[in-house]
N, C-alpha and C positions, 0 to 999 in steps of 0.2 A: 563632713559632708562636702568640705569646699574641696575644688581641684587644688593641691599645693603648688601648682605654674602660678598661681593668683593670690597666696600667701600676700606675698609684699604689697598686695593692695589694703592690707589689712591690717598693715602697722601703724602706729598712734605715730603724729607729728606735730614734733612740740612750735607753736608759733609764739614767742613771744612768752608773755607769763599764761596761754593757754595751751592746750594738747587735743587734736583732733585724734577723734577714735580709728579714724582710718586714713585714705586718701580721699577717697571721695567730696566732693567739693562744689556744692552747687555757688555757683555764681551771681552774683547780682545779673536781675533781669527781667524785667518788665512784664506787668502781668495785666496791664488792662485797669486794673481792679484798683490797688493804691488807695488814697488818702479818702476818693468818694467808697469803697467797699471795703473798708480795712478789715472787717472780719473774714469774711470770704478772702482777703490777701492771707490775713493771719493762719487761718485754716489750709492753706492752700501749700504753705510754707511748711502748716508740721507737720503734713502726709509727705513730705519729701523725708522730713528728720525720720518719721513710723519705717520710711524705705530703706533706712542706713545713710545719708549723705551725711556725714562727718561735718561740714558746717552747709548753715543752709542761710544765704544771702538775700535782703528786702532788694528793691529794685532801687533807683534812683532816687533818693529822699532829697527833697528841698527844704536848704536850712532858714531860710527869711523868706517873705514876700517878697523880695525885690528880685525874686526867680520863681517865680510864679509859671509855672507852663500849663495856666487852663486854656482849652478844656482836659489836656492829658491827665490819665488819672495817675498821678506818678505818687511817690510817698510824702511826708511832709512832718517835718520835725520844726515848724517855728517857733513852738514856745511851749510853757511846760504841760498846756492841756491836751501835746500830742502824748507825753510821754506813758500816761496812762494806756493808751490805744494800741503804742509798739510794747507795753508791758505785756499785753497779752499772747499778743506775740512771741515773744523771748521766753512766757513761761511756756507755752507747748512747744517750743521748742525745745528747750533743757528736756520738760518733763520726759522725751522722746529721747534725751541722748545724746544731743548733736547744740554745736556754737551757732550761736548765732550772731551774723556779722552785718553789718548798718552802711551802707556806701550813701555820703553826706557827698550832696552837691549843691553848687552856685552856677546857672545855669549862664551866665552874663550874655553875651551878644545872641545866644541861641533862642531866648524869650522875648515877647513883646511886654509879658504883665500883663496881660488882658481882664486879670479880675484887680491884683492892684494897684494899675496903673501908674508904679513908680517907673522911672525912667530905666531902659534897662542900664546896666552895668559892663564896663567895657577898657582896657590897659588903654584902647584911643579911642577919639569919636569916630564911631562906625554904623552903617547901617547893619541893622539884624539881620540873622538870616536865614528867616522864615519872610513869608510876603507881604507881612503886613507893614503900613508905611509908617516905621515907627525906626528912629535913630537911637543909638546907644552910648552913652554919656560915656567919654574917656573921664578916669578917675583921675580925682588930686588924691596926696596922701592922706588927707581925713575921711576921704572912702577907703582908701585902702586899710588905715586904721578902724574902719567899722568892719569891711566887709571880715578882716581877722577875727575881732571880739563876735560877729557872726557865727563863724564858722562855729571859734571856741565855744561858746555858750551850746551850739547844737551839739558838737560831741560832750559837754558835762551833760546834755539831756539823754544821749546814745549811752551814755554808761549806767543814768539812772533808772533809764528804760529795760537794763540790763544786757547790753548787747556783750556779746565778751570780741566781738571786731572792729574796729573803725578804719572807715576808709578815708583815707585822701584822693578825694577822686578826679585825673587827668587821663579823659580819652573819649574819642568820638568824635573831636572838634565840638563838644557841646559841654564845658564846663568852660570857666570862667578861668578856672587853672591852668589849665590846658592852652585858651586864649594867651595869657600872658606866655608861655613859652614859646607860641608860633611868632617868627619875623612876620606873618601875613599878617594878623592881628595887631601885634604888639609893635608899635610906632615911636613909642615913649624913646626920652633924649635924658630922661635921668637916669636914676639907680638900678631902677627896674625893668630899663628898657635898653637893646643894642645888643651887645656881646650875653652870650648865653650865660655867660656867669649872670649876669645882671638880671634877665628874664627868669632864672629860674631862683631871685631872693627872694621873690613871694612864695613860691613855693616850701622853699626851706623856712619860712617864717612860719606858715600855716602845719608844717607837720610838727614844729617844735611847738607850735600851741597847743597842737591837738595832742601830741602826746605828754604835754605838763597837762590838760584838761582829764585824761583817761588812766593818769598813774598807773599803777601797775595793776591795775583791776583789768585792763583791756589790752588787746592784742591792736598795734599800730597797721595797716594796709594800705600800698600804695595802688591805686590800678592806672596802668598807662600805656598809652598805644604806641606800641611801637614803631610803626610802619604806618604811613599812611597811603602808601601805592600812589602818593603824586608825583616822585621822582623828586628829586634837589627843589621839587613847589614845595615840600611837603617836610614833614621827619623821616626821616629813612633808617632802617636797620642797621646798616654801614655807615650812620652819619650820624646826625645830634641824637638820634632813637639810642643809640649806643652810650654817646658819650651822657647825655641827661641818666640814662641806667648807672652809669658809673659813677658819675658825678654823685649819686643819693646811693649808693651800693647798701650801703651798713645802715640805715637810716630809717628805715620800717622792719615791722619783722614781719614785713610779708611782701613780695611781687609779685601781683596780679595783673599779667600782661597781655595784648592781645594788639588786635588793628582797629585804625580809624580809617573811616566814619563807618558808621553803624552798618552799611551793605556790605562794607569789606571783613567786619570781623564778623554779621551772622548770614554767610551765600551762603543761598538756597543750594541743594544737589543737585539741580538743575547743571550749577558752574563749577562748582569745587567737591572734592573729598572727603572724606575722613581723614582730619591731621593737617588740613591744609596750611596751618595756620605755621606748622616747625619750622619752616626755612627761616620765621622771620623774629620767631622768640627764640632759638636755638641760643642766640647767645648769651643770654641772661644769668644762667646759670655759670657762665665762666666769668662773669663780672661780680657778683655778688655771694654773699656766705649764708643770705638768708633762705626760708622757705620760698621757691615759687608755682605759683598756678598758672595754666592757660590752659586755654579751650582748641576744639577744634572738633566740635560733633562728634564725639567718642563714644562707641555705641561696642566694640568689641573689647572683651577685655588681655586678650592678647595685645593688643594694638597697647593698649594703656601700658600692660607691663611693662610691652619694650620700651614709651617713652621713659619710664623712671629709672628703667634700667640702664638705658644710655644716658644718664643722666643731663636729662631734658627740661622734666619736669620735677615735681617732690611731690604734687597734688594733683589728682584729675580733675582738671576745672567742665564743668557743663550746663547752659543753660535748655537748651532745644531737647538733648536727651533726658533730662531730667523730669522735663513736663511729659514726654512721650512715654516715661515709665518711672515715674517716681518711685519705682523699689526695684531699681536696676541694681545697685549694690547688693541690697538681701540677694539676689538670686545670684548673683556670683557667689555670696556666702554659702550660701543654700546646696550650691551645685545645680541651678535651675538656668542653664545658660540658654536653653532653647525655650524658656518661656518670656525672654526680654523683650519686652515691645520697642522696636526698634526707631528711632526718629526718621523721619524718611527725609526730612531738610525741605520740606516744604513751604514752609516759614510762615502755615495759616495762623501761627501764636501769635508771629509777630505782628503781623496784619491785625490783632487785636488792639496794640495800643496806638497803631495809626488810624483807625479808625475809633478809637476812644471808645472801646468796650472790652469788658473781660474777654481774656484768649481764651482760642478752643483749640482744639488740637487734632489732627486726623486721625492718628493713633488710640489717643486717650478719651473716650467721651463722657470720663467724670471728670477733669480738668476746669476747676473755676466752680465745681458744685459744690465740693466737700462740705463748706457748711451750709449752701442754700437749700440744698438738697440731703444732706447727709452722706451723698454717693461717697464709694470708696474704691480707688482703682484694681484693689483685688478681692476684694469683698462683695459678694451680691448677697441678699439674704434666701435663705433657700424656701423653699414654696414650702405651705402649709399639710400642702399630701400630695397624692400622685396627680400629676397631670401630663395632657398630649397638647404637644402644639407642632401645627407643620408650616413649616416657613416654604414658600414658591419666590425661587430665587435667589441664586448664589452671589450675587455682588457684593459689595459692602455692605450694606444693608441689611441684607438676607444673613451675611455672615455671620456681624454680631450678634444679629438675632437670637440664631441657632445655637453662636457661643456660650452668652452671656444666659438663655433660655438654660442650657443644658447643666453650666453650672451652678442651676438654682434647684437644680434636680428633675425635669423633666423629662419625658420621653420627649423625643424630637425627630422629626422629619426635614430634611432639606433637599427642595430639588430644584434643577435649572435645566430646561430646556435644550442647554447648550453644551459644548463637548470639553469647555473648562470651567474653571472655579474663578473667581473674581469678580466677573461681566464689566462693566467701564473700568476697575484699575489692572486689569489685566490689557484691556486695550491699549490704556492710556501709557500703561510702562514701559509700552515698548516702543513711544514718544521718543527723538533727544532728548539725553538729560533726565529720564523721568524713570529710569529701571527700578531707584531706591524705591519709588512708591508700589512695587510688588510688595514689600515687606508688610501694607494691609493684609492681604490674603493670604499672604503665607504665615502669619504670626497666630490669624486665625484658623487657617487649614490645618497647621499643625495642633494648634487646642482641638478643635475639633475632632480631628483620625485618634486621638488619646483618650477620647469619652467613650463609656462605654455604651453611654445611654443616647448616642445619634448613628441615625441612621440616614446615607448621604449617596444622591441617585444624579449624575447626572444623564443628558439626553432626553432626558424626560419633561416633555412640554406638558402643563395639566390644563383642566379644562373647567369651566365651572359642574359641568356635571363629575364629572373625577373628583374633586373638592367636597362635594355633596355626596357623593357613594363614598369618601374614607371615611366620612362621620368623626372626624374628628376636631376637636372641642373649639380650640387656638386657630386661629389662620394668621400668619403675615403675608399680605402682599408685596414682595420688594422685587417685581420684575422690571422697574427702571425706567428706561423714558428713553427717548429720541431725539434726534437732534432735526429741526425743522431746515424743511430747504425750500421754504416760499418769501425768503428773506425777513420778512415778521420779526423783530426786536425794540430793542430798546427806541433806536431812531427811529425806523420806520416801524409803526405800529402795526402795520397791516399787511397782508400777503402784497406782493406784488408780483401783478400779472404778469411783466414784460419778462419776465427769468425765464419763463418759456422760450422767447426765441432764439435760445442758445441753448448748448450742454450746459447742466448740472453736474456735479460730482458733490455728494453729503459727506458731512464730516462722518458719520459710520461707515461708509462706502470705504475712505480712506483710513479712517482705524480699523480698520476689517482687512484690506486688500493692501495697503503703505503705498508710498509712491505710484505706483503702475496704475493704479486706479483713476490717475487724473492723466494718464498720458504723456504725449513728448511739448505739451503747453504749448505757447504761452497759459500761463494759466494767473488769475486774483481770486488772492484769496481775500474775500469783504469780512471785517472783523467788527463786530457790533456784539459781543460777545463780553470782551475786554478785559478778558484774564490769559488765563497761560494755553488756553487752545488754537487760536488764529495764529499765534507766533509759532508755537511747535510743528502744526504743521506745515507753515512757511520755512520755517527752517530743516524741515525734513524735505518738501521736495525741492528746496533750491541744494542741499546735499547732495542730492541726487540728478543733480545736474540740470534741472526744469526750469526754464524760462519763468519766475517766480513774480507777482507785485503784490504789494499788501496794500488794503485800503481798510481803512478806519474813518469813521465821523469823530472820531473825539481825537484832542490835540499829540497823542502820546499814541507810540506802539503799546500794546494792551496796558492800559490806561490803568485798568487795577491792580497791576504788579507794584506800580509804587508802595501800596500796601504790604508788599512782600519784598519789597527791599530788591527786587530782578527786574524794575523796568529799565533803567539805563544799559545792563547787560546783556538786558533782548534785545533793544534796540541795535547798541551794537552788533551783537552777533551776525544780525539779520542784514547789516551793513557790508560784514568780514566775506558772507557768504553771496553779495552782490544783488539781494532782494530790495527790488526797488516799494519805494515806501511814500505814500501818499496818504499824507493826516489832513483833517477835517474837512474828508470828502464822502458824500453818500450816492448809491445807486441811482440813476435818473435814466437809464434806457439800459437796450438791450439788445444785439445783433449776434448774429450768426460767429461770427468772428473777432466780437467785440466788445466792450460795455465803454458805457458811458455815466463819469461819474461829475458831480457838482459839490464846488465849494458848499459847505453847509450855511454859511454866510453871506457870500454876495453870488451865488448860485452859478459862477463861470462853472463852464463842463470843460471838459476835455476828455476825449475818447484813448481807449488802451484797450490796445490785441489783447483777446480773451478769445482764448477758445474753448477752454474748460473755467467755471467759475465756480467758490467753493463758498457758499454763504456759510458762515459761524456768526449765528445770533441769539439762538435762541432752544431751546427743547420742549418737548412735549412729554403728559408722564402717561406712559404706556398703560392704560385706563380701559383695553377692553376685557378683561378678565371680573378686575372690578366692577366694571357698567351688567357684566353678565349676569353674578352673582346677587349683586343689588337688584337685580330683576326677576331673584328667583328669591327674596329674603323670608317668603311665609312657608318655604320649605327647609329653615336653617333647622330649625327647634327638631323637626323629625328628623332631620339626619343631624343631628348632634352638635353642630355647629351653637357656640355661644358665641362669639368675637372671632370678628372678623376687622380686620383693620390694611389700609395698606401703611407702608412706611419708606423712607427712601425717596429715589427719585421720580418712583410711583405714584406717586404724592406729590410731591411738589420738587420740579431740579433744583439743586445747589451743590454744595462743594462734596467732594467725598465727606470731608468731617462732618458735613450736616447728613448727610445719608447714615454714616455710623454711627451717633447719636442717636440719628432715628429706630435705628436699630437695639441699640441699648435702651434706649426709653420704652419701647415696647415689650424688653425682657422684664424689665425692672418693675413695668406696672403690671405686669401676670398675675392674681389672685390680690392687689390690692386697687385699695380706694384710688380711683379716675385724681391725675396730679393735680391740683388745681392752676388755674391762671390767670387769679384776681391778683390784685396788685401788692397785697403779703406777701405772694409768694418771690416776689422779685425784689422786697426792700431787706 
């Protein structure tokens, strides 16, 4: 059934005293969920293994207290009453088919200890660096001598736990190993510290522990960043990235490579590609004889071939595609290369463990359920006998609806008012930067035109009477919402009158119409919004040549990208492109050819030519269909109507993944018991 172009992704590769069943390689990588939801982590890991990933990687496991990163839910292997918790783990994963491999880390200057309040760990005294005012103990050698018997002890737990990988983990600027190799960090005047031989003896100390701790029961793994894109600040691919690669060539049986810090090895597609990452692990494999992996959002499997065929890679490493379709492998097996749900690099997962809750995924929206919920990402259970549901509303929303409705076995109806398929991610893709996230709709449009059992209209605006004359049983509402232009948000809570005295231009106006819509400017665009919508369109019409200023009340250009790892990148961007930028200022008047904004703080204004203003604050959920219906509800029963629901941003706005969720969850609960949401269902 497979294409033979994709054979060679299919061959076993022996690491060490184990053997992966193919290439495929999930990678360590943060799931939100860790040491406070380990089942739900464990669950979540062997739906990758049930997809084919060849080995499937925990996230960052801390081996002592003395690397404590609460609140972060990250893993935690301190003693032996984890070992049990990752046993379970290790068996669904075997049971599935697939290695499972343990990335042990020592968090040192990166943690404060906020729950054990040991001092953090550090090659010199340093401060942390995170913000809390907490300094970091330069070791003598009787820490250095514990932090080793640390390490050790956590990998003989990694082996008993059953893992068949151990990492030594150096990268991201957030281990302790890693710390000792950087001259920024590492200050030390003895053995450990100065000349790179010297910085990297702890290293070579701890892999020779870990690998007497895991005998030949375990596969040794080094992961380390190659590149840190600070120039001669930093490691560089052409400098110590290379020689430290050579320097340990033959010395694990596995290189698992990639960039520091953590924005530079997971950019959103907003910035970067697919494969972004070759220019700067390309040469890895000409230093060493071992297995290596690295990542770079791999989402086609042509692409993948050619890296192993140019001998780039031996493994395809991936965290982000993994979660967007944890049985991307089966369907290359399969010959199902057009049912892949694609990662679109939006990096709402990763936004999970900075905001310290299980990731969701825009693609995936069983991701993080598998055991709370039992969901399964290709599995729906199919309805008990026939049924009709008609979905009003092509967006996100609407779509999975429709999808995930049709392959439970229903008849289905989807209609949209409108003369495409998508509604906001068909707008939004055609944002800078933002094309990858078409791939919702079309992952969906294409399941959809494949079923036999939907039937799919658009142009067609319905009405509550149209609804009530098709009699039919199901209704989803997901006709979406609007973006408000009375300034109303987060800051200002309230419309504000004075917007009147000048032009408007709404964010629909300008996802509808692009640039033209707002004119030859000056134009502010006010961001109260504080995700990736104020910056995108700022960056689309200063492209476009427009006298552009951005103004925000919060200290950061869209302020919630930090959570996605793309605020410092917008920021720039919106620099590169000459957008002038004004933080922690809010709306305070309003002229014809002008606004006038005020510190949020000490209320100084200062006035800026506006001639077009583009408030991004806030949406509204397009609620008169709904209000209509609801006013007709002692006529549902005679026209056939049982359930009626809306879903989406009709409902309440949030991010696409939460609309698509919303749309799964409505499929999923068709002909069953209402989900509960007492407080069982979320421990």
């Amino acid at each position: 059934m497979r294409d033979p172009r994709y054979d060679i992704l299919f061959e076993p590769v022996t690491i060490g005293p184990v053997t992966t069943r193919n290439r495929f390689y999930q990678v360590p990588h943060c799931s939100g969920m860790g040491h406070r939801y380990a089942r739900s982590d464990a669950h979540m890991r062997a739906m990758k293994a049930e997809g084919g990933w060849g080995v499937v990687s925990t996230q960052e496991t801390e081996i002592h207290p003395s690397s404590d990163l609460t609140p972060s839910n990250q893993g935690r292997i301190w003693d032996g009453a984890d070992v049990g918790v990752f046993r379970e783990m290790t068996d669904l994963i075997h049971e599935r088919g697939s290695l499972a491999a343990v990335q042990l880390a020592h968090n040192g200057l990166h943690t404060a200890n906020r729950l054990s309040r040991i001092a953090p760990y550090a090659p010199s005294d340093a401060v942390v660096d995170i913000d809390d005012p907490v300094q970091a103990r330069g070791m003598d050698k009787a820490d250095i001598r514990e932090f080793r018997r640390w390490h050790r002890d956590a990998a003989i737990r990694a082996r008993e736990a059953g893992f068949d990988i151990v990492y030594v983990y150096a990268g991201h600027d957030m281990t302790l190993l890693m710390h000792f190799l950087l001259s920024r960090h590492n200050h030390r005047t003895d053995e450990y510290g100065g000349s790179l031989e010297n910085r990297l003896r702890l290293f070579r100390e701890v892999l020779a522990d870990t690998r007497d701790a895991i005998g030949d029961r375990c596969a040794l793994a080094i992961r380390f960043a190659v590149d840190e894109l600070m120039g001669s600040a930093g490691v560089e691919r052409d400098g110590e990235g290379r020689d430290i690669v050579a320097a340990l060539a033959e010395e694990p049986d596995l290189w698992d490579v990639n960039l520091s810090d953590w924005s530079n090895d997971s950019q959103s597609a907003r910035f970067s590609q697919e494969g972004y990452q070759e220019d700067y692990t390309r040469f890895v494999k000409q230093v060493t004889t071992k297995p290596v992996v690295g990542v770079g959002r791999y989402t086609s499997p042509d692409t993948m071939v050619r890296v192993i065929r140019q001998g780039h890679l031996d493994l395809i490493g991936a965290a982000r595609p993994s979660i967007a379709d944890p049985f991307l492998p089966r369907k290359i097996q399969e010959g199902r290369i057009d049912d892949i749900r694609e990662c679109i690099g939006c990096n709402i997962c990763v936004a999970g463990d900075n905001i310290v809750a299980p990731m969701r995924c825009t693609q995936n929206p069983t991701i993080g359920e598998e055991w709370r919920k039992g969901w399964h990402p290709e599995k729906v259970p199919a309805l008990a006998g026939p049924a009709a549901a008609l979905v009003v509303g092509g967006g996100p929303a609407g779509l999975e609806a429709a999808r995930a409705l049709a392959q439970r076995g229903a008849s289905v109806i989807i209609a949209d008012a409108g003369t495409e398929w998508g509604g906001r991610v068909s707008r939004e893709s055609r944002l800078p930067g933002l094309s990858s996230w078409a791939r919702v709709r079309d992952w969906r449009l294409g399941q959809l035109r494949t079923a036999s059992n939907v039937e799919m209209y658009l142009s067609s605006p319905l009405t509550a009477d149209d609804i009530l004359a098709y009699g039919i049983a199901h209704v989803a509402i997901a006709v979406g919402g609007r973006w408000r232009e009375d300034g109303a948000g987060r800051f200002h809570r309230v419309p504000l009158p004075f917007l009147k005295n000048g032009k408007i231009v709404g964010v629909d106006l300008l996802l509808d119409q692009g640039s033209v819509a707002a004119g030859p400017g000056p134009v502010v665009i006010y961001d109260d919004d504080r995700y990736y919508m104020g910056s995108a369109l700022a960056e689309q019409l200063a492209a476009a040549g427009i006298d552009t200023t951005y103004v925000t009340p919060t200290p950061l250009v869209a302020a919630w990208t930090v959570n996605t790892l793309e605020q410092a990148r917008i920021h720039r961007r919106l620099l590169e492109l000459g957008v002038k930028i004004r933080l922690l200022s809010a709306l305070a008047d309003r002229a014809a050819d002008s606004v006038t904004i005020r510190c949020v703080y000490s209320g100084a204004a200062e006035i800026i030519p506006c001639e077009v203003l583009v408030p991004v604050t806030a949406r509204l959920p397009s609620s008169e269909l709904w209000t209509a219906l609801q006013a007709r509800r002692e006529e549902w029963l005679d026209s056939g109507l049982t359930r009626v629901e809306r879903i989406g941003d009709c409902l309440a706005p949030g991010t696409i993944a939460a609309a698509n969720y919303s749309g799964h969850r409505f499929a999923r609960s068709l002909g069953a018991l209402a989900e509960t949401e007492s407080a069982d269902a979320f421990r």
